[in-house]
Structures are given as structure tokens and as C-alpha cells.
C-alpha positions in Angstrom: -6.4 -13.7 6.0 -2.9 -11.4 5.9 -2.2 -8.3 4.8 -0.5 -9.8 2.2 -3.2 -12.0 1.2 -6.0 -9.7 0.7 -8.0 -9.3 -2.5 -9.6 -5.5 -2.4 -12.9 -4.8 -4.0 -13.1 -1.9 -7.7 -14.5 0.7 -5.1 -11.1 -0.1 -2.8 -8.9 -0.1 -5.2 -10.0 3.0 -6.9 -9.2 4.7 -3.9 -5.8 3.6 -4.4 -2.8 5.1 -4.3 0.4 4.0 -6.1 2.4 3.0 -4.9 3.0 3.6 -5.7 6.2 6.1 -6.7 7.6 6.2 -3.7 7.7 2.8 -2.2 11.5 3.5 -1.7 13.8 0.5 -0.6 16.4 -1.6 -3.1 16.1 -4.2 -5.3 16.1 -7.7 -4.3 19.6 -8.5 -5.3 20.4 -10.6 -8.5 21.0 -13.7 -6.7 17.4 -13.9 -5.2 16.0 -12.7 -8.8 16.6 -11.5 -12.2 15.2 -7.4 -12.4 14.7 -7.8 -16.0 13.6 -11.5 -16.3 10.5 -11.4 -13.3 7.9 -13.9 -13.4 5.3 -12.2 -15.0 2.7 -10.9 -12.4 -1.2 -11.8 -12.5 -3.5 -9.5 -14.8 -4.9 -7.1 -12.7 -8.5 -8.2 -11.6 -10.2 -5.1 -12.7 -10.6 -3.4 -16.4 -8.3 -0.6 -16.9 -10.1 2.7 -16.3 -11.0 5.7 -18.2 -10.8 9.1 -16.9 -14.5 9.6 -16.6 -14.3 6.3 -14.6 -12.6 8.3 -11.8 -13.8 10.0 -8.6 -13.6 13.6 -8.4 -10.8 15.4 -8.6 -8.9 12.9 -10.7 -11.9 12.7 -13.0 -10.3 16.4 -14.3 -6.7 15.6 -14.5 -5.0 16.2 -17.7 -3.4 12.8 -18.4 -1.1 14.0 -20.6 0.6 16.5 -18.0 0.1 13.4 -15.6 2.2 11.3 -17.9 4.6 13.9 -18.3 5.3 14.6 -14.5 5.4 11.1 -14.3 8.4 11.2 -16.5 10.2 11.8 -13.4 9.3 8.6 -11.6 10.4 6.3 -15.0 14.2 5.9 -14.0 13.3 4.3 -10.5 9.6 2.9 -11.3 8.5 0.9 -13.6 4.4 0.6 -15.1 5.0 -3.0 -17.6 4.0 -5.9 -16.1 6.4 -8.2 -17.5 9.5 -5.8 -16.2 10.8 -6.1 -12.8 11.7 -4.0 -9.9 14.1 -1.2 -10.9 15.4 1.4 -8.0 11.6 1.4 -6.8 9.6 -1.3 -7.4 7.4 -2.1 -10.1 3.6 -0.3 -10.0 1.9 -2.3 -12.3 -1.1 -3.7 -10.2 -0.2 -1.2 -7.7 -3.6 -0.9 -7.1 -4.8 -4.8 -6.7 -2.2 -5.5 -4.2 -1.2 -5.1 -0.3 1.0 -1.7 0.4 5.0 -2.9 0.2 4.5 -6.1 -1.6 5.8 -6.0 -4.8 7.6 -9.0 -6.1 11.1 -8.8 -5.9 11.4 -5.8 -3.8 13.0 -5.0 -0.7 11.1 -2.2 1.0 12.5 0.1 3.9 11.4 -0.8 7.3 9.3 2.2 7.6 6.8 1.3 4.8 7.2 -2.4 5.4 6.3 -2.0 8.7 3.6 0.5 7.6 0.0 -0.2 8.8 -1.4 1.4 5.6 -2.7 -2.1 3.8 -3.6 -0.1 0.5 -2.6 3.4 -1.5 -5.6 5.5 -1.7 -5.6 8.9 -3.6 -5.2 10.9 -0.5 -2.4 8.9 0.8 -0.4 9.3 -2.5 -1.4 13.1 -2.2 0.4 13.3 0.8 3.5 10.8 -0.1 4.3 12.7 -3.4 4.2 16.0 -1.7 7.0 15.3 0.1 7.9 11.6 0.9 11.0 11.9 3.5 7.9 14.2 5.7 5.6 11.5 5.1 6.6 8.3 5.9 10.2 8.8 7.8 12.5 6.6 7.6 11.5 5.6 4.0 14.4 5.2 1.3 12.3 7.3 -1.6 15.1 9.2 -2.7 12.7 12.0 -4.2 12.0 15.8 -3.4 8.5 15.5 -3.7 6.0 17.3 -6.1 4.9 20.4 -4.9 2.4 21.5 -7.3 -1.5 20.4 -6.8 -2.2 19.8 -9.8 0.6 17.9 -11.1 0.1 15.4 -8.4 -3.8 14.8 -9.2 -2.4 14.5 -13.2 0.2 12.1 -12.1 -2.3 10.2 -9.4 -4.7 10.1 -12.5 -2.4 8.3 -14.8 -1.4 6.3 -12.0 -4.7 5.4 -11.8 -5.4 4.1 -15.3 -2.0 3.1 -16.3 -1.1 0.9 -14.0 -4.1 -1.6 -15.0 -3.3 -1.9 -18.4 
């Protein structure tokens, strides 16, 4: 079965990670397919979650703030399944899918080419801290976030909204 193949079980894909913002590359151009017109992906194969359904410490996040810092990541990511890649690519079903496979997304050598074959929590810790230090080489075009807490808030919301 290939990377890009694989079907993860709840537990796996709780542990996540999102892809999530920071899968930096470009957008497939227009030719290859429409950005606003993508074939609409699968439903995600799990329910969404609630914040009790979360392992410690995302269980304590405060969404809101999460949704907030999260404002950030809007321009270049997108969270509606029906919407296609933007700068980044889409992170609806981040969660349910291989790392770097995102329809209609070119990723950067680094993370295609990354032997990562799901986000988790503590890899999306570590990649929102400061991307460029993370992964070099990728095209993420983003600072970071340095505070703690605003990444488990954002890694939270990740968590939930994405599924929906």
C-alpha cells in the first residue's frame, strides 16, 4: 500500500497535525485545475470532534483564540471542503490524508520528499514554531508562532475544524 494510499485509524488521525498551515509550495497552475472550482474532496471518515474529544493539552485550548490566531493562516489556507488550494493548500481532511497530498497542490521538495506520512500534534508544534527551522527547504512563507499557547489554540481548532 503507498504513502499516498493509506487510510489512518481515529486514534491516528487525532494525533494529527495540520497540515497542515504550513505545507508551503504553489498552486497547481490554472491549466492543470481550477483553484476555485476543485472536485469536491471525500467527507472526512471520522465525525467532527469536540474539545473534550481531544487529548491533553488540546483538550484546554481556547478555540476561540485558536480561531483567532488562525486568522493568520486564512489568506494562504483554506478549511472548506468544496474550495481549492489557495497559496497553501487546502486543510480540510488534513487529518484523513497522507502528509503533502492535497489535491491540486504542488508541494516543495522538502515536504514532498518528507518521510513524515501523517501531521501529529507535536509535529505541527514544531512546524508552526518556526517552519523555515523545521523543515528546510520548505516554501511556507511564514515567521512562525512563537507563543505556547496560541499554537495548542490554533492546533485545537485545527483539530475540530478541519472535519466539519
Amino acid at each position: 500500500m503507498t504513502r499516498r494510499n493509506m487510510h489512518l485509524s481515529g486514534a491516528v488521525m487525532i494525533a494529527l497535525a495540520l497540515a497542515a498551515c504550513g505545507e508551503g509550495g504553489s498552486p497547481t497552475p490554472a491549466a492543470e485545475t481550477t483553484q476555485t472550482q476543485a472536485a469536491e474532496p471525500p467527507a472526512p471518515t471520522v465525525p467532527a470532534l469536540t474539545l473534550s474529544d481531544l487529548p491533553a493539552p488540546y483538550n484546554e485550548a481556547d478555540l476561540e483564540r485558536g480561531k483567532a490566531v488562525f486568522a493568520k493562516c486564512r489568506n494562504c489556507h483554506s478549511l472548506v471542503a468544496a474550495e481549492g488550494a489557495r497559496v497553501g493548500p487546502n486543510l480540510h481532511g488534513v487529518f484523513e490524508r497522507p502528509t503533502a497530498s492535497a489535491e491540486g497542490f504542488r508541494y516543495s521538495p522538502a515536504l514532498a520528499e518528507w518521510p513524515e506520512e501523517t501531521w501529529r500534534p507535536d509535529l505541527l508544534e514544531q512546524w508552526l514554531e518556526k517552519p523555515k527551522d523545521f523543515l528546510p527547504g520548505s516554501s511556507m512563507f511564514f515567521n512562525g508562532i512563537d507563543d505556547a499557547d496560541d499554537r495548542r489554540d490554533v492546533i485545537a481548532f485545527l483539530l475540530i475544524e478541519t472535519r466539519r
